[in-house]
PAZAPA-4460 file (N, C-alpha, C; in steps of 0.05 Angstrom, whole numbers, plus 32768, in hexadecimal, padded with zeros to 4 digits):
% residues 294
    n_x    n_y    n_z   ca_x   ca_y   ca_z    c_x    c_y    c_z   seq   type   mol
   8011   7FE8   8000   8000   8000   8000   8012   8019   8000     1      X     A
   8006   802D   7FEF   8018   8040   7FF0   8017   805C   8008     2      X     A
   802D   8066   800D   8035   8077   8026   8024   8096   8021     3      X     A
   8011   809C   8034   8001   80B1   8036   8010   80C8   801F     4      X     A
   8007   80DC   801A   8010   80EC   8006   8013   8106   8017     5      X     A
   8020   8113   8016   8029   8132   801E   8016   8146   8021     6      X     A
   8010   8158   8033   7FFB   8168   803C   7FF5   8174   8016     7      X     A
   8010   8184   8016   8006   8198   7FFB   8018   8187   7FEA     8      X     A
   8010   818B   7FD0   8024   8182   7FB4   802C   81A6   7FA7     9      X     A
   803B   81AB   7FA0   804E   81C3   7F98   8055   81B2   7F7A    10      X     A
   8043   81C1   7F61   804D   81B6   7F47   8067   81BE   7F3D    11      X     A
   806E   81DC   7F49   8087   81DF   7F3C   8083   81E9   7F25    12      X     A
   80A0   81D9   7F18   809F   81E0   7F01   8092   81D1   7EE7    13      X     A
   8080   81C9   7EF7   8066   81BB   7EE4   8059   81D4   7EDB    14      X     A
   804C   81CB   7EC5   802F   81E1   7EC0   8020   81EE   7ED2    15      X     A
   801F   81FB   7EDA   8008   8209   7EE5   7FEC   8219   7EE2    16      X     A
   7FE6   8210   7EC9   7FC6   8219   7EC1   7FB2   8207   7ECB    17      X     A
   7FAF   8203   7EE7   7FA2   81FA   7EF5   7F86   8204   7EF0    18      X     A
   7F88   8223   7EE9   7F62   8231   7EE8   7F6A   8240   7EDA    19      X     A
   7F58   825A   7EE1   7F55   8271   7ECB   7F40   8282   7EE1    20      X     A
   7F36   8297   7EC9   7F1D   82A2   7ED2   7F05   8296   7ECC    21      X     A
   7EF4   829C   7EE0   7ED8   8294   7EDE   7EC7   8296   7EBC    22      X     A
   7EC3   828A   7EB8   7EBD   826C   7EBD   7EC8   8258   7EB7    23      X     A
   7ED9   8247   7EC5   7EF2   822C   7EC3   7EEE   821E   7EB4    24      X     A
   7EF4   821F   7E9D   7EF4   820E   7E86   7F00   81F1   7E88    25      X     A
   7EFB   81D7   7E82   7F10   81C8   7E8B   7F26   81C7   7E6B    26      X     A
   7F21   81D4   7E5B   7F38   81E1   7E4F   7F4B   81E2   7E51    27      X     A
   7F52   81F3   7E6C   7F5C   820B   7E78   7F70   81F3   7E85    28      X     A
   7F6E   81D7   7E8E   7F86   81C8   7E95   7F8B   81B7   7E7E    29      X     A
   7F8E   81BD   7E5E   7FA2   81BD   7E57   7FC1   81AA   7E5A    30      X     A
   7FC7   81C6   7E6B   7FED   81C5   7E6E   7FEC   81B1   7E82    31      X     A
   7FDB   81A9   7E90   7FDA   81A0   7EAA   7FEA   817A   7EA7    32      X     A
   7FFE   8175   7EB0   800F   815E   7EB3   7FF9   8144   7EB5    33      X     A
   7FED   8134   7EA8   7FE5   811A   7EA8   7FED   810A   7EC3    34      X     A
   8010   810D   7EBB   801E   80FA   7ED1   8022   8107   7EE2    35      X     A
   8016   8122   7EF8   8011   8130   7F0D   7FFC   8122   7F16    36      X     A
   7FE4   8128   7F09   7FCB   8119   7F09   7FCA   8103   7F0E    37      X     A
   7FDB   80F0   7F01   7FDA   80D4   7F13   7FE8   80D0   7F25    38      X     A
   7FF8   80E1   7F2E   8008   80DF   7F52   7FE8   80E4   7F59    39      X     A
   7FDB   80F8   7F56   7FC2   8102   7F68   7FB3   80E8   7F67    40      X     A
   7FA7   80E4   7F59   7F93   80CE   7F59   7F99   80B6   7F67    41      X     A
   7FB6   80AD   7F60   7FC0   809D   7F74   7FC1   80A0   7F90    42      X     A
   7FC5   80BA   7F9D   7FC0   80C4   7FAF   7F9D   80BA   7FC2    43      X     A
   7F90   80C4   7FB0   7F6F   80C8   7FB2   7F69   80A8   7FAF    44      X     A
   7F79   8094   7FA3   7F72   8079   7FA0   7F84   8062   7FB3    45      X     A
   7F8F   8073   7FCC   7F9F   806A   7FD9   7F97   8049   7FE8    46      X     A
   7F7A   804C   7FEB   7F71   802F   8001   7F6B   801F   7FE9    47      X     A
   7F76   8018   7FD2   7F71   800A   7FBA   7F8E   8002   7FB8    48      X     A
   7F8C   7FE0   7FB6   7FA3   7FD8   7FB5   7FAF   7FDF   7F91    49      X     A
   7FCD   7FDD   7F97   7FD9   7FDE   7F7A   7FCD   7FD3   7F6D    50      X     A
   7FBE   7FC0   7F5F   7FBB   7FA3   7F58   7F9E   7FB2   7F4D    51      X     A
   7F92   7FBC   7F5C   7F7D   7FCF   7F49   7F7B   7FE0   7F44    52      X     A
   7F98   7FE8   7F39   7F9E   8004   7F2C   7F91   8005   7F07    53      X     A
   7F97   7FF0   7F03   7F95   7FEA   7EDF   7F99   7FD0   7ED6    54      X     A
   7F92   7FCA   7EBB   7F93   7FB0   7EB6   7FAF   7FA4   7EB9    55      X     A
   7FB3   7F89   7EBB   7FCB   7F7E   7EBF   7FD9   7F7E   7E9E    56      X     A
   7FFA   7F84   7EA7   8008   7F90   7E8C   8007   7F7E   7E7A    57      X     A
   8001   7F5F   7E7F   8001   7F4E   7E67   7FE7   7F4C   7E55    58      X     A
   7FCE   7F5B   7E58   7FBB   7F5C   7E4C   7FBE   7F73   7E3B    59      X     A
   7FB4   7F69   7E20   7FB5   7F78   7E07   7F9B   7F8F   7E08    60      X     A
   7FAF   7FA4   7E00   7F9C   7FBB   7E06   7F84   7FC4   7DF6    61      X     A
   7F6D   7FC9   7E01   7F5D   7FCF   7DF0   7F58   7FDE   7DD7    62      X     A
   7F4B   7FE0   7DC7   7F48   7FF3   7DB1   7F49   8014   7DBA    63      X     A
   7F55   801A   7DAF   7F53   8047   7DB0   7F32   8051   7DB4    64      X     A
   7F34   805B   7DC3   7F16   8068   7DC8   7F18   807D   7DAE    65      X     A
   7EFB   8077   7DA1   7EF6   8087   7D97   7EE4   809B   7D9A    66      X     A
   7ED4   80AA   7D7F   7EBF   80BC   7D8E   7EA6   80B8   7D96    67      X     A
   7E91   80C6   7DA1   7E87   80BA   7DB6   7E6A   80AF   7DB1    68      X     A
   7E67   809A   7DB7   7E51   808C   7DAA   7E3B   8090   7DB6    69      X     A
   7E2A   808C   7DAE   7E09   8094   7DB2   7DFE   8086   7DBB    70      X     A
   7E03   8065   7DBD   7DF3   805B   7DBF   7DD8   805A   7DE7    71      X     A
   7DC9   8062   7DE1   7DB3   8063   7DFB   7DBE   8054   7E15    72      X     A
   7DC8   803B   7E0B   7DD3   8030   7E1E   7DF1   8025   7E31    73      X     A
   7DF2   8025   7E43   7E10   8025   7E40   7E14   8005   7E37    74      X     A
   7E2C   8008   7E26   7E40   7FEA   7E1E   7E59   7FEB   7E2D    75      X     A
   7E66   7FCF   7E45   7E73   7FCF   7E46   7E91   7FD1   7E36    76      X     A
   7E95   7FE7   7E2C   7EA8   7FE2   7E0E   7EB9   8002   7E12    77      X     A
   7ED2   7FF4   7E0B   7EE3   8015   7E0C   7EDC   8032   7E07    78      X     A
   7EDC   804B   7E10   7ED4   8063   7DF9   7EBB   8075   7E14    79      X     A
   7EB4   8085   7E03   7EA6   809D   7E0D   7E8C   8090   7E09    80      X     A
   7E75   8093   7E10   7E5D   8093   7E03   7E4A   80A7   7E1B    81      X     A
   7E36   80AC   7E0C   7E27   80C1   7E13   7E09   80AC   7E0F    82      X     A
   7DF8   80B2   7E26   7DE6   8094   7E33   7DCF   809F   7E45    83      X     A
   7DBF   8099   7E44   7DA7   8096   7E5C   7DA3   807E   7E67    84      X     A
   7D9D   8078   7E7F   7D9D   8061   7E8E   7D7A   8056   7E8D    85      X     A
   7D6E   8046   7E89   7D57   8036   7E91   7D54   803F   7EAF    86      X     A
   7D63   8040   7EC3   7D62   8048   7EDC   7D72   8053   7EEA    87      X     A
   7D72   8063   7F00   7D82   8076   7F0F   7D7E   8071   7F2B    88      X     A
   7D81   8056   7F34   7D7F   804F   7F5C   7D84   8062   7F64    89      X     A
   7D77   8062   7F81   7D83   8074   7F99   7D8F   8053   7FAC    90      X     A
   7DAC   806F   7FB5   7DB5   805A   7FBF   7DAC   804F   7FE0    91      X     A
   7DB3   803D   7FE2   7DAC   8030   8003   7DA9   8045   8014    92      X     A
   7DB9   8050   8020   7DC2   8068   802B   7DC0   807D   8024    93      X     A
   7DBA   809A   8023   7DB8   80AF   801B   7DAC   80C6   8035    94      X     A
   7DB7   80E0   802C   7DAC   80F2   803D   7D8F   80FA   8040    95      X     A
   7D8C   810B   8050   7D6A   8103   8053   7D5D   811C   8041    96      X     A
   7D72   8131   803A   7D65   8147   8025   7D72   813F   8004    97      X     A
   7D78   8122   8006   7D76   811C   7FEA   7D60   8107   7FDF    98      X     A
   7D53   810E   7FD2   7D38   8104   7FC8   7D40   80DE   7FB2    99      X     A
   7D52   80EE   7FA1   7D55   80DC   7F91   7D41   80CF   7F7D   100      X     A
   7D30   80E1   7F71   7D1A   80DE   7F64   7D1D   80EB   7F47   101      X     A
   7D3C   80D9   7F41   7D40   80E3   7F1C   7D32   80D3   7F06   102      X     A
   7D28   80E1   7EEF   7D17   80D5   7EE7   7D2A   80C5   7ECC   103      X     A
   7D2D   80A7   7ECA   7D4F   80B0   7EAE   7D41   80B0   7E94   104      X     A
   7D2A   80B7   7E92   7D1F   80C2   7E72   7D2F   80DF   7E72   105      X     A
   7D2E   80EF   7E80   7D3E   810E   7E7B   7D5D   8112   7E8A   106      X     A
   7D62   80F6   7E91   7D7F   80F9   7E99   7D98   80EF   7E7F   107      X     A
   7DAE   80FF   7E78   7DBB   80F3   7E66   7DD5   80FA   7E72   108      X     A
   7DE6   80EA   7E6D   7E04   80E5   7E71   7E19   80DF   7E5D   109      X     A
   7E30   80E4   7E75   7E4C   80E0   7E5C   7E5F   80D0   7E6B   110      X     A
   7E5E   80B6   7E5A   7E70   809D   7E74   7E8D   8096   7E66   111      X     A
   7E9C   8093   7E68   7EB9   8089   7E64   7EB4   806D   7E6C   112      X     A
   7EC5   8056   7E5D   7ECE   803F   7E67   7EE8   803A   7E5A   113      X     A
   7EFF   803C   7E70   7F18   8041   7E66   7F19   8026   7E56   114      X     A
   7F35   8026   7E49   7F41   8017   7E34   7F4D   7FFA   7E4C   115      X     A
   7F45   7FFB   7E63   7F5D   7FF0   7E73   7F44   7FD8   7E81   116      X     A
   7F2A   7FDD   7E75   7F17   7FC6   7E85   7F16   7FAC   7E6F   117      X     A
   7F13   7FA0   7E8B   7F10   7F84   7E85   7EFD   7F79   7E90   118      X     A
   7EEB   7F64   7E84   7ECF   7F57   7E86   7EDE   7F4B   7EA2   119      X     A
   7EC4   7F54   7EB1   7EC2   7F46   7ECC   7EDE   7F55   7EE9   120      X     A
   7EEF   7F6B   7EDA   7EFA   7F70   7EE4   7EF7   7F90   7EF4   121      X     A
   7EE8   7F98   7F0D   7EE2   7FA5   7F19   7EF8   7FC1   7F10   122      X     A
   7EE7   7FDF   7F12   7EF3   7FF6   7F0B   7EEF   8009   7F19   123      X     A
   7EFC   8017   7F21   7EF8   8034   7F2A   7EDD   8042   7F1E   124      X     A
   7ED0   8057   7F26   7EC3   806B   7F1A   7ECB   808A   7F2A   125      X     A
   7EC8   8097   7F0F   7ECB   80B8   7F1A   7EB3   80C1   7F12   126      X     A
   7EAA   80D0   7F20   7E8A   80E7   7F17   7E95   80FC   7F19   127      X     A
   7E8B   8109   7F05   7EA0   812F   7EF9   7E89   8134   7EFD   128      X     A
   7E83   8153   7F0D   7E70   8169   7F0A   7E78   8181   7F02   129      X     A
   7E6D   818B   7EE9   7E72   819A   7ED6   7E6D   81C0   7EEC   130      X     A
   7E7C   81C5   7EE7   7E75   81EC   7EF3   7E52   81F6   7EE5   131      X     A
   7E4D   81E0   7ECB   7E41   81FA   7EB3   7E2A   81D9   7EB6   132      X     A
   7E18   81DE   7EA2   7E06   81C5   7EA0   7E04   81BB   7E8A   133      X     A
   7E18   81BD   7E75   7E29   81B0   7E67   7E34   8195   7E67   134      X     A
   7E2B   8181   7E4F   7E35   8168   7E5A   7E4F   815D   7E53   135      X     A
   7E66   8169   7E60   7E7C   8160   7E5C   7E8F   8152   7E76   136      X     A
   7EA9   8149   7E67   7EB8   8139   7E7D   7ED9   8143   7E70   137      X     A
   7EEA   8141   7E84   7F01   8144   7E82   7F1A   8136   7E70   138      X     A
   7F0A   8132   7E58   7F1D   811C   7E3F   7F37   8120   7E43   139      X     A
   7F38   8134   7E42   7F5E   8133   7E48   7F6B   811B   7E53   140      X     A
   7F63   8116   7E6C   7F6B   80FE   7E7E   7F60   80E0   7E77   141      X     A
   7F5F   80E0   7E59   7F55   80C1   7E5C   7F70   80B1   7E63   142      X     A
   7F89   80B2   7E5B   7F9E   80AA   7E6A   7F99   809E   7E8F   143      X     A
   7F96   80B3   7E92   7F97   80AF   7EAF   7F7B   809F   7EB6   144      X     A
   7F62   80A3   7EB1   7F4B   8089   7EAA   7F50   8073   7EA6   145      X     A
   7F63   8071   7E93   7F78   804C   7E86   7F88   8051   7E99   146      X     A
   7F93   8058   7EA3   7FB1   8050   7EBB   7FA5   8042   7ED4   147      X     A
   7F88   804D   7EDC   7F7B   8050   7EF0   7F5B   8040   7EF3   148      X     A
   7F55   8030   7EDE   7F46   801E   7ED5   7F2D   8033   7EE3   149      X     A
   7F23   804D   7ECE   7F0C   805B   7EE2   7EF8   8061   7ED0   150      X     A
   7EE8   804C   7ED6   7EC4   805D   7EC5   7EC7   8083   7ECA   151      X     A
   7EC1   8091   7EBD   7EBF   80AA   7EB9   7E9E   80A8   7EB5   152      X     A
   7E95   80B8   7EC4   7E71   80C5   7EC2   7E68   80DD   7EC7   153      X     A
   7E64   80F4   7EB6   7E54   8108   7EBD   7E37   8103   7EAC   154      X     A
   7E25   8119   7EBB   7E0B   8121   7EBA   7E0B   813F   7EAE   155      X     A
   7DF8   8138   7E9D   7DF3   815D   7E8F   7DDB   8162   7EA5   156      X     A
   7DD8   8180   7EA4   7DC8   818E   7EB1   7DCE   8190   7ED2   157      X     A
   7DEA   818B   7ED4   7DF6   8193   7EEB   7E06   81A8   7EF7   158      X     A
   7DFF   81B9   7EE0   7E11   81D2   7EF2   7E0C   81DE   7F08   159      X     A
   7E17   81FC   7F0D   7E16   8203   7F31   7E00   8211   7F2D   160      X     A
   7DE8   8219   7F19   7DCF   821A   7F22   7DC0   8204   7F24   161      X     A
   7DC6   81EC   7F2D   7DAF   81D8   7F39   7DB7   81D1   7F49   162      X     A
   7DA1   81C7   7F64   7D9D   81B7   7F76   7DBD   81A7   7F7C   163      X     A
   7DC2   81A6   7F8E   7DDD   819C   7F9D   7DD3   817F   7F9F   164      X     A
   7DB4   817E   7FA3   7DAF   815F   7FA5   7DB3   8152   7F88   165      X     A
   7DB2   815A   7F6E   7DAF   8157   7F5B   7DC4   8152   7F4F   166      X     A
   7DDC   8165   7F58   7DFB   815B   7F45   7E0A   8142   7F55   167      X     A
   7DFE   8148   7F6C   7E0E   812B   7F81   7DFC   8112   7F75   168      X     A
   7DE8   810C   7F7B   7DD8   80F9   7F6F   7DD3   80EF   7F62   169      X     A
   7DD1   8103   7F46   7DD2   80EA   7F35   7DEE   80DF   7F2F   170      X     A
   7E01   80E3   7F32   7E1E   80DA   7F33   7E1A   80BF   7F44   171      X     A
   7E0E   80BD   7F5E   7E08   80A8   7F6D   7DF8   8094   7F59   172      X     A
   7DED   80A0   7F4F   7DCE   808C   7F46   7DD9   807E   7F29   173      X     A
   7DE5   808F   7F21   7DF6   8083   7F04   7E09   806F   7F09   174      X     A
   7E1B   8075   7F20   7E35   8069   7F2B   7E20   8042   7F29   175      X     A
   7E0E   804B   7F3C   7E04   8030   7F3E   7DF7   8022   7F32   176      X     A
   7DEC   802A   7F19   7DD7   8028   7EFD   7DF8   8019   7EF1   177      X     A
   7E0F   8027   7EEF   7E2A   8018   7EE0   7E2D   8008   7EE7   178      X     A
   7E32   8001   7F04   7E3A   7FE3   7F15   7E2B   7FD1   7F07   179      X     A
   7E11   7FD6   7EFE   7E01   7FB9   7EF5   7E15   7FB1   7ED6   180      X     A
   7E1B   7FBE   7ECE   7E2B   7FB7   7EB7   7E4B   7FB1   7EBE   181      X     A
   7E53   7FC7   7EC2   7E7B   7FBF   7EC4   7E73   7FC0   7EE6   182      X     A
   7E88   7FB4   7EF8   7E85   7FAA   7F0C   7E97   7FC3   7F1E   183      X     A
   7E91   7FD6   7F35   7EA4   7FE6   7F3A   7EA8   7FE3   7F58   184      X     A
   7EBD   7FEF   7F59   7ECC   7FE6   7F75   7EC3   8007   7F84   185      X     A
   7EB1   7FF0   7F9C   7EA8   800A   7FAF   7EC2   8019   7FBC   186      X     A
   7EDA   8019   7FBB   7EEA   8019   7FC8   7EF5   8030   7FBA   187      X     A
   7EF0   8035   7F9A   7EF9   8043   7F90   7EE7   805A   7F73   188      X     A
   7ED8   8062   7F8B   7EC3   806E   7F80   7ECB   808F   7F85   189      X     A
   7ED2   80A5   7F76   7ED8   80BB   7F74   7EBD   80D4   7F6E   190      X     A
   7EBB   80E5   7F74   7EB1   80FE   7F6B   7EBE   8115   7F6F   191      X     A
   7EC0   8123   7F50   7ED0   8137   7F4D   7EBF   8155   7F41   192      X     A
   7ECD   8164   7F3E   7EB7   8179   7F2C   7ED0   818E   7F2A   193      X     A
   7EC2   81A8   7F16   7EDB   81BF   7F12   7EC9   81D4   7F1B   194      X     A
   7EDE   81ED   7F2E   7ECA   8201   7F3F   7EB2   81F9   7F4F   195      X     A
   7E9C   8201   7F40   7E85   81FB   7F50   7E82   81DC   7F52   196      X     A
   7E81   81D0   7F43   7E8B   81B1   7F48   7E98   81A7   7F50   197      X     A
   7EAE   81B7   7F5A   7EC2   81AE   7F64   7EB8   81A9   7F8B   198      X     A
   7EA7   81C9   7F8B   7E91   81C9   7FA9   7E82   81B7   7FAA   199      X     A
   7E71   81AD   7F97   7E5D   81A0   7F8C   7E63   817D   7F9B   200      X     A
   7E81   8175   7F91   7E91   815E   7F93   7E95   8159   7FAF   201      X     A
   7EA8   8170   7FC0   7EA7   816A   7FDB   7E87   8169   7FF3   202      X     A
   7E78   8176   7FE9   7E63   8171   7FF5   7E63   8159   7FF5   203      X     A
   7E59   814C   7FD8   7E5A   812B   7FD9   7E62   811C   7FE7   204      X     A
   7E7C   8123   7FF6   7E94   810F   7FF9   7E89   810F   8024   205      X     A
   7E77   812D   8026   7E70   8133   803F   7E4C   8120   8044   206      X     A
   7E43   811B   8033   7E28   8111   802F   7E25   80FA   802A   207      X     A
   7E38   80EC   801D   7E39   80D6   800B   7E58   80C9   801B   208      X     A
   7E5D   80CA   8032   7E79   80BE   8034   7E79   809E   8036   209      X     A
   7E62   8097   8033   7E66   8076   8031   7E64   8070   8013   210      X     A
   7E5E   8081   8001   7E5E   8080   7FE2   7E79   8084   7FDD   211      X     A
   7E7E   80A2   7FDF   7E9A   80A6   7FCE   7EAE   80A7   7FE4   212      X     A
   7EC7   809B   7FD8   7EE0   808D   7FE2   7EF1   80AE   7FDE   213      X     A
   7EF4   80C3   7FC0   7F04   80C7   7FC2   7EF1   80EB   7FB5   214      X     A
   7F01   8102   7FBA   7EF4   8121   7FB8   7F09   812B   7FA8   215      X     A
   7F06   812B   7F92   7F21   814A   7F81   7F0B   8156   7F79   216      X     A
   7F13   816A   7F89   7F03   8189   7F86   7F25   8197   7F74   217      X     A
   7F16   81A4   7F5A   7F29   81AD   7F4E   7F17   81DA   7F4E   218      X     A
   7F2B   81E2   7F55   7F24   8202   7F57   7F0D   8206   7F69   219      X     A
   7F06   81FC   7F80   7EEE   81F8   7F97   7EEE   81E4   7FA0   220      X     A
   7EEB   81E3   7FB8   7EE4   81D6   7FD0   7EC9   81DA   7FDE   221      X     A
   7EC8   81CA   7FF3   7EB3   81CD   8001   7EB9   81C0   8020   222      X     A
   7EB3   81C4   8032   7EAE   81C8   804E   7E98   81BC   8064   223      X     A
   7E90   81B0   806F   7E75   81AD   8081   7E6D   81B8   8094   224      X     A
   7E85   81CB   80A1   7E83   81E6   80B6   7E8B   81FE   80A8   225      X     A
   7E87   8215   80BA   7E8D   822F   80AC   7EAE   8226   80B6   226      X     A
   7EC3   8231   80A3   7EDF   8235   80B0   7EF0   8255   80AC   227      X     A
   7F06   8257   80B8   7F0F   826C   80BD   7F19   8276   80A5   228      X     A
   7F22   8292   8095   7F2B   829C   8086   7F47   829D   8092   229      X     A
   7F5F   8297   8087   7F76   829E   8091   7F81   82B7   8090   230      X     A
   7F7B   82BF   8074   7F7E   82DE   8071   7F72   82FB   8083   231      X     A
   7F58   82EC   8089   7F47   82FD   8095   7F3F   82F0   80B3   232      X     A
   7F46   82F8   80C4   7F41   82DE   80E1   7F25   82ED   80E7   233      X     A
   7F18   82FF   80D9   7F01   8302   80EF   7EEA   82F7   80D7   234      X     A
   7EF3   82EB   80C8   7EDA   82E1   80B8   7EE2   82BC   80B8   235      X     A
   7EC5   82B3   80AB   7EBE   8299   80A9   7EC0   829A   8092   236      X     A
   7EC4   8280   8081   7EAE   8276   805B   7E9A   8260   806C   237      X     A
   7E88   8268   805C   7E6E   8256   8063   7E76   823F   805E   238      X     A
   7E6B   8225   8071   7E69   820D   8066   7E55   81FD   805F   239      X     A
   7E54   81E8   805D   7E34   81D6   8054   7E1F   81E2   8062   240      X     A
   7E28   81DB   8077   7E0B   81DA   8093   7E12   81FF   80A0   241      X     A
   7E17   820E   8087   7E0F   8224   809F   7DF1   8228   8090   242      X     A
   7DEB   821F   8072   7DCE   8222   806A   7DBB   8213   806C   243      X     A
   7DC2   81F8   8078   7DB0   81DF   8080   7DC1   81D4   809A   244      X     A
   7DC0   81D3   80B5   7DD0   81CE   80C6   7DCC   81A6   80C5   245      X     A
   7DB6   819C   80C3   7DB6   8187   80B5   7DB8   8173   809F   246      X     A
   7DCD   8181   8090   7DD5   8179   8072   7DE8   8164   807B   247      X     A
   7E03   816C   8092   7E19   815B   808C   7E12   8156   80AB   248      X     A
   7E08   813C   80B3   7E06   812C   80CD   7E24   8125   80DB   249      X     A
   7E1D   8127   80F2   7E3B   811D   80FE   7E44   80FF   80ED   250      X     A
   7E35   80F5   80EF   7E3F   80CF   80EF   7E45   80D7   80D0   251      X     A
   7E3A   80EC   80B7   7E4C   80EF   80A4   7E6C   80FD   80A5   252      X     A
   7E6D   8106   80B7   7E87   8115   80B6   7E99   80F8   80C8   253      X     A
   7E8B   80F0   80DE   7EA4   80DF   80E5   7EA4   80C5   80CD   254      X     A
   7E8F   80C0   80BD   7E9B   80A5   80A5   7EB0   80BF   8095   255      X     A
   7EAA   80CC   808B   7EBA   80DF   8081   7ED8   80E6   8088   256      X     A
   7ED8   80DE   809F   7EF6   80DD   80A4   7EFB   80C9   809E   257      X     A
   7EEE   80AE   80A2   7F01   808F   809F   7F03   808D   8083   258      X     A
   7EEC   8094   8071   7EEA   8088   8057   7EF3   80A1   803C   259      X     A
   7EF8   80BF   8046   7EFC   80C6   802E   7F0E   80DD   8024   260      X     A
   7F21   80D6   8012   7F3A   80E8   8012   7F2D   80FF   8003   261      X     A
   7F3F   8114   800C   7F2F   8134   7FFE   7F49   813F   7FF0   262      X     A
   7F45   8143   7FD0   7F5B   8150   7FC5   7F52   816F   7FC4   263      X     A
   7F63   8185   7FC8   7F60   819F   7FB8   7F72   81A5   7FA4   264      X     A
   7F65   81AF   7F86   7F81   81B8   7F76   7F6D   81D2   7F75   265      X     A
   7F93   81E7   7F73   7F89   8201   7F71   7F9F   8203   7F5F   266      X     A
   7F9F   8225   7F5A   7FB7   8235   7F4B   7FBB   8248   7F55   267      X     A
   7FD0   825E   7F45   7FD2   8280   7F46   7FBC   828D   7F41   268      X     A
   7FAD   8281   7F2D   7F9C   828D   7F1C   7F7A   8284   7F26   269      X     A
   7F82   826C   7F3B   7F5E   8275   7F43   7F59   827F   7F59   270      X     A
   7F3C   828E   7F56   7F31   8295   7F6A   7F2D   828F   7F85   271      X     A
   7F2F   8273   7F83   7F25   825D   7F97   7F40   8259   7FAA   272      X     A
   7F5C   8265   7FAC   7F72   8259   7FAF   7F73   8268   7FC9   273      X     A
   7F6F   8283   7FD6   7F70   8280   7FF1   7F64   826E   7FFD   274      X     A
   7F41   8268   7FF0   7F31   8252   7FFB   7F3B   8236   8000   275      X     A
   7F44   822E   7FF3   7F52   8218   7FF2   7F63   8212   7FFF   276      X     A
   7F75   8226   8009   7F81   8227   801D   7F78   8220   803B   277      X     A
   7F65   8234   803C   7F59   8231   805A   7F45   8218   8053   278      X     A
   7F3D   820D   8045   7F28   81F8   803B   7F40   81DC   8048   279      X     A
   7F58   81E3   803D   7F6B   81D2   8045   7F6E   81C6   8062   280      X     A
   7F7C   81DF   806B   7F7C   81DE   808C   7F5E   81D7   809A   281      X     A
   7F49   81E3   809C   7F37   81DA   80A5   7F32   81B9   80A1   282      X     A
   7F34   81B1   808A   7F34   8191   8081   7F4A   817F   8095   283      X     A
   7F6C   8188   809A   7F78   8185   809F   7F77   8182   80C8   284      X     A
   7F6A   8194   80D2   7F65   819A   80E8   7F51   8188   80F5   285      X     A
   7F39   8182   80E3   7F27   8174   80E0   7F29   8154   80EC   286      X     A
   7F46   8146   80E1   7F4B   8132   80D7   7F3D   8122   80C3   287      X     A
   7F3D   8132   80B1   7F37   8125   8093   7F4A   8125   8079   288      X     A
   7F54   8113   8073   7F69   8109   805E   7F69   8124   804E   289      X     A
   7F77   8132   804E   7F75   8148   8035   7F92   8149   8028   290      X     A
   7F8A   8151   800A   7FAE   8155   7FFB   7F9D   8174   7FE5   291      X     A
   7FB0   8182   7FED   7FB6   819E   7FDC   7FC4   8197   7FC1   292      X     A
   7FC6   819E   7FAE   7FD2   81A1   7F9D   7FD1   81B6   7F87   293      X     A
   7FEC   81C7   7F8D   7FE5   81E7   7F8A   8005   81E9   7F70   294      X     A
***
């Protein structure tokens, strides 16, 4: 098993177009190091033994993903496809202001199945929540998807004007609508998002900690108490429960410590980077697994 990872990561003289201005394009990472990205993920996929990192090196690699197919339903088969599900479960467990009542005639998605699966051979999944309600996903990194054997799933109509129950959820409800087809390891179940998704993501990780294993919030974070400004000591940033004091339950924050690592990536250039800071330390103080990477 590999050795805990370092409070902050310092890229150096890596790329640093981590963000931009509003509104965060995922464009905008680019320059951003692949093989940075998979120190991180490895990081975030730490209680996952080596062994289900990716397919074993003597199996012949699958066909090149091509572009992205239509078909309604998902096929276990390499590539992008864009899909509605027959159904959308709620899972066992859930919070009590999430309804879970998606209907999948008006739900549509965008799923990845890296190049690196194998029939009968259990996979990671990541859920991306988009800033905008736009149905896109982070192609850049299909590399790191194949390194990392990880279903990729976003939902359109998830940007940061809808319902917080809505961008966490159906990610849940999809995650488990996939399991009936490719087989996924609860152990290594991720939600991520950019900016407001990126808030969107750690909520999840505060609501959902028996769901998701692992949180990259990229340009935003999120919180379950108000915490301190460092810059400013006589102010707070709001957290989950300063607008619902019953959103994030104790017994979620203490599974939340045992079960789920919290990444932040920031830059020079975003907004979100004092936040993230203090988003940091508060996480850190907390005792909850957190890694910076600035």
């Amino acid at each position: 098993m590999a050795q805990p990872p370092p409070a902050v990561i310092h890229l150096g003289a890596q790329p640093r177009k981590l963000s931009g201005l509003c509104p965060i394009q995922i464009s905008q990472f680019a320059s951003l190091s692949v093989a940075v990205l998979s120190a991180l993920f490895a990081a975030v996929l730490l209680h996952a033994e080596d062994a289900d990192k990716g397919a074993p090196t003597n199996t012949p690699p699958a066909e090149a993903a091509g572009p992205v197919k239509t078909d309604q339903k998902l096929q276990a088969i390499p590539g992008w496809q864009s899909i509605r599900f027959d159904k959308l479960p709620a899972p066992e467990k859930k919070p009590k202001w999430f309804s879970y009542r998606f209907d999948p005639s008006k739900e549509k998605f965008l799923v990845y199945v890296p190049k690196t699966y194998r029939a009968g051979q259990p996979c990671g999944i990541l859920g991306w929540i988009n800033a905008e309600d736009s149905l896109e996903a982070p192609k850049k990194f299909e590399p790191l998807f194949d390194e990392f054997r990880l279903i990729v799933v976003a939902a359109g109509g998830c940007g940061n004007t809808q319902w917080l129950e809505r961008r966490v959820g159906l990610l849940v409800s999809a995650a488990l609508e996939i399991s009936k087809t490719i087989p996924i390891d609860p152990k290594r179940r991720i939600l991520s998002g950019i900016s407001g998704g990126g808030k969107a993501a750690a909520l999840g990780g505060f609501v959902h900690p028996e769901f998701w294993s692992g949180i990259i919030s990229w340009c935003g974070g999120n919180y379950y108490e108000d915490y301190p400004v460092a810059k400013q000591p006589d102010l707070v940033r709001f957290g989950i429960n300063h607008y619902n004091s019953n959103a994030v339950t104790d017994a979620n924050v203490d599974e939340a410590r045992k079960n789920v690592r919290f990444v932040l990536l920031t830059g020079p250039q975003d907004f979100n980077l004092d936040e993230s800071h203090d988003l940091e330390t508060a996480l850190k103080q907390d005792g909850m697994s957190v890694l910076l990477v600035e």
